[in-house]
C-alpha positions in Angstrom: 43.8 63.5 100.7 43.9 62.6 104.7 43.5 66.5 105.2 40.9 66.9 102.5 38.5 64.6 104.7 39.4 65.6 108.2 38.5 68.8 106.6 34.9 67.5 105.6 34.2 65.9 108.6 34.3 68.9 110.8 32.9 71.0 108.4 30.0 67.9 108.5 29.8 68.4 112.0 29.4 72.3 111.9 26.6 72.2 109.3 24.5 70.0 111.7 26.3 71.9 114.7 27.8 71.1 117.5 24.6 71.6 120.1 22.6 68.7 118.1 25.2 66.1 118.2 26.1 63.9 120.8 29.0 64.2 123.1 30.2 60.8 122.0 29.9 61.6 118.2 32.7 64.4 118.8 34.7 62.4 120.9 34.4 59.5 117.9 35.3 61.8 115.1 38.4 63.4 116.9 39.1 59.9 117.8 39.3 59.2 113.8 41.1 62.4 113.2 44.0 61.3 115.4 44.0 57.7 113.7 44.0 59.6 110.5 46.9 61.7 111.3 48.7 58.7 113.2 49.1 56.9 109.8 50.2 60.3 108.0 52.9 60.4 110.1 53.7 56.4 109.8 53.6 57.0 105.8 55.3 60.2 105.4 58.2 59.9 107.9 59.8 63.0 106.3 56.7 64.8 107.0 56.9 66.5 111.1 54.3 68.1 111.9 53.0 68.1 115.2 49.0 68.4 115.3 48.1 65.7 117.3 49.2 69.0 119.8 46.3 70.9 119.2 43.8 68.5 119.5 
């Protein structure tokens, strides 16, 4: 479900795409991505997967 919308939001962001939106709009979703994935990782504690990495 966490994935699902990460998923949507970036595929939000390249229907508008990524020349009309504001610098601090990007920085502000990746910034809920991580907090999103930083409470996947505090609920599934079996789950390692390191994404944070890539962003």
């Amino acid at each position: 479900l966490i994935l699902s919308s990460i998923l949507a939001e970036f595929g939000f962001l390249v229907l508008i795409g990524l020349n009309k939106v504001p610098n601090i709009v990007i920085h502000l979703f990746h910034f809920v991505s991580r907090l999103n994935w930083c409470l996947a990782d505090h609920f599934m504690m079996g789950y390692d997967f390191d994404f944070l990495e890539f962003i």
